[in-house]
N, C-alpha and C positions, 0 to 999 in steps of 0.2 A: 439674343441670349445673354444671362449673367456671369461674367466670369471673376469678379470682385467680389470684394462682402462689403462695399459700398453702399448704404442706404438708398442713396441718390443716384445710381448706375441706372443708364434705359436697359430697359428689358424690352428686347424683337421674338416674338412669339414665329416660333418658326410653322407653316402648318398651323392644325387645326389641334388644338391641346385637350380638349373637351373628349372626356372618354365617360359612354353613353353608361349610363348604372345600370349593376346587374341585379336581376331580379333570381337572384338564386340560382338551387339546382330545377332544370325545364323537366316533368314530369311527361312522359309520352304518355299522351292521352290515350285512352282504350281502345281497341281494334274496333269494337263495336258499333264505334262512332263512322268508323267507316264500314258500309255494306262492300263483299265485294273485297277487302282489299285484308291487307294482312299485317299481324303486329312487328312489331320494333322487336327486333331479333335481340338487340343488347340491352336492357337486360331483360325484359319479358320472357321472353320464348325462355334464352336461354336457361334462367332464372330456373323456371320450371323442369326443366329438363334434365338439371343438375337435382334438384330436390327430389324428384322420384328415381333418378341412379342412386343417391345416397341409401334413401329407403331398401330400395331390391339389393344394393350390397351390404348393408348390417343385415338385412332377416340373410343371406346368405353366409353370409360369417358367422350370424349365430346358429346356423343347422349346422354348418361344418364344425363348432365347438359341440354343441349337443349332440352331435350323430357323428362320431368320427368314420371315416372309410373302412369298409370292413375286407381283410383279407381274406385272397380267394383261397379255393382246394388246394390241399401240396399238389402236387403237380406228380405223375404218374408215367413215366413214359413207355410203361410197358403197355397202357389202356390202349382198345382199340376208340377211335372216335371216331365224330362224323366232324368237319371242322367248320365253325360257322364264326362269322364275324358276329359283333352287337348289336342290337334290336336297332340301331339309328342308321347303320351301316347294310340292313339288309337289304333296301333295294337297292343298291350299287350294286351288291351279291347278285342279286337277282336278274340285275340288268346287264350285266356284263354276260350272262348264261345265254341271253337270247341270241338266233342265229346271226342278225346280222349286227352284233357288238361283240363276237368273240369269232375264234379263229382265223379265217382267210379274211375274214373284215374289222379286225379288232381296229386296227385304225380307222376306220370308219365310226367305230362305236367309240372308240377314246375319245378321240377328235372330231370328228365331224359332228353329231349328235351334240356332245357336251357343249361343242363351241356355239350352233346356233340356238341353245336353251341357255350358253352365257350371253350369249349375244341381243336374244330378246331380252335378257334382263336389260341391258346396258341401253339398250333403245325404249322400254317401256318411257322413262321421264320425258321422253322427245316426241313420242307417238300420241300420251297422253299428257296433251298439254292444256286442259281444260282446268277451271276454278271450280267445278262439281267435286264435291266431297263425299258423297254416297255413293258406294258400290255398284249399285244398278243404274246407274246414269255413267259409270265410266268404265265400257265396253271390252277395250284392250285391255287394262290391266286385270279388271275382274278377272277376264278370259283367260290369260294366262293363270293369274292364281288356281284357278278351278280346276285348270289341266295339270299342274304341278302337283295340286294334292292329289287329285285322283287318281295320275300316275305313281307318287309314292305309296299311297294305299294299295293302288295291286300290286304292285311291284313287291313293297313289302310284306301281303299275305300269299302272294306266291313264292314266295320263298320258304316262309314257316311254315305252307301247307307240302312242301318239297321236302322239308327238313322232317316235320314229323312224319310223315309215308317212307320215308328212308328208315328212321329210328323204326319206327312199327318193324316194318321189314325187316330189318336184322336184329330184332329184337331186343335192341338195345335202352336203355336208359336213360335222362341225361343224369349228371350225377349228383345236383340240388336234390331232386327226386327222390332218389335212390339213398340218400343221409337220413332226408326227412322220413323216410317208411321205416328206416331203421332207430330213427330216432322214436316214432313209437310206438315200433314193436317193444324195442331199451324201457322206453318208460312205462309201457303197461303189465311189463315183467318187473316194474322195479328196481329196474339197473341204471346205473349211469350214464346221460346217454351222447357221454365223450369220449373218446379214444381216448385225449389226451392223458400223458401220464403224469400224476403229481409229484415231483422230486423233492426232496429235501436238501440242502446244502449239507454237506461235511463240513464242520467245522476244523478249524486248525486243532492239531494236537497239541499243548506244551511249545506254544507261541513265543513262549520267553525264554523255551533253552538256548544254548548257545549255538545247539546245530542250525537254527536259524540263520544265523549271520556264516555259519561255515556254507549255508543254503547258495545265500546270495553270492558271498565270496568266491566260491567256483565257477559262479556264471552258469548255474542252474533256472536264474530268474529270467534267461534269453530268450527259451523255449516255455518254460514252464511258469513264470510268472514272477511275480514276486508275492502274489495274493495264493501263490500254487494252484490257481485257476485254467492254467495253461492258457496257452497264445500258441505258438509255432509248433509246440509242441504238445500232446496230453496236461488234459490235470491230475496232482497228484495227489489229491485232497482223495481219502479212504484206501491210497496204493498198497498201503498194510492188508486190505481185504485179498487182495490180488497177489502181490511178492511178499517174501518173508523175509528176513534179514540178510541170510547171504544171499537170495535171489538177487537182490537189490541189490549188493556189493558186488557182486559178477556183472552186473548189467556196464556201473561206474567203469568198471574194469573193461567192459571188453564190450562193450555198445549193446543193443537192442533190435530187433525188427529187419535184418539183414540190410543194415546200414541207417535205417532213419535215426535212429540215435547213435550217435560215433562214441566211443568209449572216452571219459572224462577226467578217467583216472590223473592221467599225466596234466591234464588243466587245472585239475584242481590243485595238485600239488605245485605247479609253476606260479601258482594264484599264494600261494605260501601256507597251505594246508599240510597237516601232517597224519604219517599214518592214521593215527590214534582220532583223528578230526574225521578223515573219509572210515572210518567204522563206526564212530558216533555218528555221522548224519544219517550210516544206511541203517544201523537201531534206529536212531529217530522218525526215519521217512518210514519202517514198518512198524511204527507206533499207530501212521495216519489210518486210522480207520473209523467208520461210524459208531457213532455212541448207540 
């Protein structure tokens, strides 16, 4: 080896110094080429695999922007119902009903059952360990597939043939149903066919008097806002429709609602308000009313 910058220094080749040329990046040749046998997982297979996820997750991304999630019914808790789980969940409903996965054998239906249907799954890739790709040449797995759908199919038209013989019989409704008949009865009478009520905002009245800032300064904005939208407490956007001037100065005075409101009087003046400021704000607040 050289360790000078001497021209004339021997140079002892240690080893073999010759390093063989590369011929680039090695292209795995197509599976094709081999009968029988299977492609080159990095990046072939993989390759593919990621490029159709990408595809099924933007078309899912864009239904979830184009169709957003619709909420359900208010909720009723006076209704009598019948209770069912969701269409994906109904033959577990179902299954759990039969004699021997519920009561004095639920463990046996929890666990027993479930385990050896998880169990052949987890043995299916061991059982069939054949290089056949067609269905009817690979016996076990087919087999199971077959029994797995066709037990969810009964399973879950035994349920919904339960659930509607239950409805029928107590003559009940469900209440998708029961919107839509009324929706068009509503619509071939010509009505509306929302409950929903259309509100209009109240505007603030006289935004820029001074009892505004007497508003805030009492720490009226804790409960009720500072937009008078309420928060902890009511809003007080149109209270003019409601209270009258001394109502509203009784209230300051001496609270509201057998205690939900504590009388404010004494905060507002420890705040540095003066008489003459808590009488202009309760004119003012029963100024607030709709236009």
């Amino acid at each position: 080896m050289a360790h000078g910058k001497k021209s004339d220094e021997k140079i002892v080749f240690v080893g073999d110094s010759r390093v063989k040329k590369s011929k680039g990046f090695i292209v795995p040749p197509d599976y094709t080429a081999y009968p029988g046998k299977s492609e080159a997982f990095i990046p072939n297979f993989l390759l593919k695999e990621w490029m159709v996820g990408v595809v099924f997750l933007v078309g899912f991304l864009v239904l979830t922007i184009a169709e957003p999630a619709p909420l359900g019914f208010p909720a009723n808790p006076s209704a009598t119902i019948i209770p069912m789980p969701d269409w994906y969940f109904l033959f577990l409903y179902e299954y759990l009903k039969l004699p021997y996965a519920s009561g004095d054998y639920v463990v046996l239906g929890v666990i027993g059952v479930t385990g050896v249907a998880f169990g052949a799954l987890l043995l299916a890739p061991f059982l069939d360990t054949g290089k056949e790709r067609r269905f009817y040449r690979r016996p076990i797995t087919s087999s199971l597939m077959i029994l797995a759908i066709m037990a969810i199919v009964y399973l879950t038209n035994g349920a919904w043939t339960h659930y509607s013989n239950e409805m029928e019989a107590t003559g009940q409704k469900a209440e998708h149903i029961q919107r839509e008949e009324e929706a068009r009865e509503k619509r071939a009478k010509g009505l509306p066919t929302t409950n929903a009520i259309a509100t209009k905002e109240v505007a603030i009245v006289e935004k820029e008097d001074v009892a505004m800032e007497s508003y805030k300064k009492a720490g009226c904005i804790t409960c009720h806002a500072a937009d008078m939208k309420g928060a902890a407490g009511p809003s007080l956007r149109g209270i003019g429709e409601v209270h009258d001037k001394d109502a509203i100065l009784t209230i300051i005075k001496e609270g509201y609602g057998d205690g939900k409101m504590p009388p404010m009087y004494d905060n507002a003046i420890a705040a540095g308000l003066t008489d003459k400021d808590v009488d202009h704000l309760a004119e003012w607040l029963a100024k607030q009313k709709a236009e």
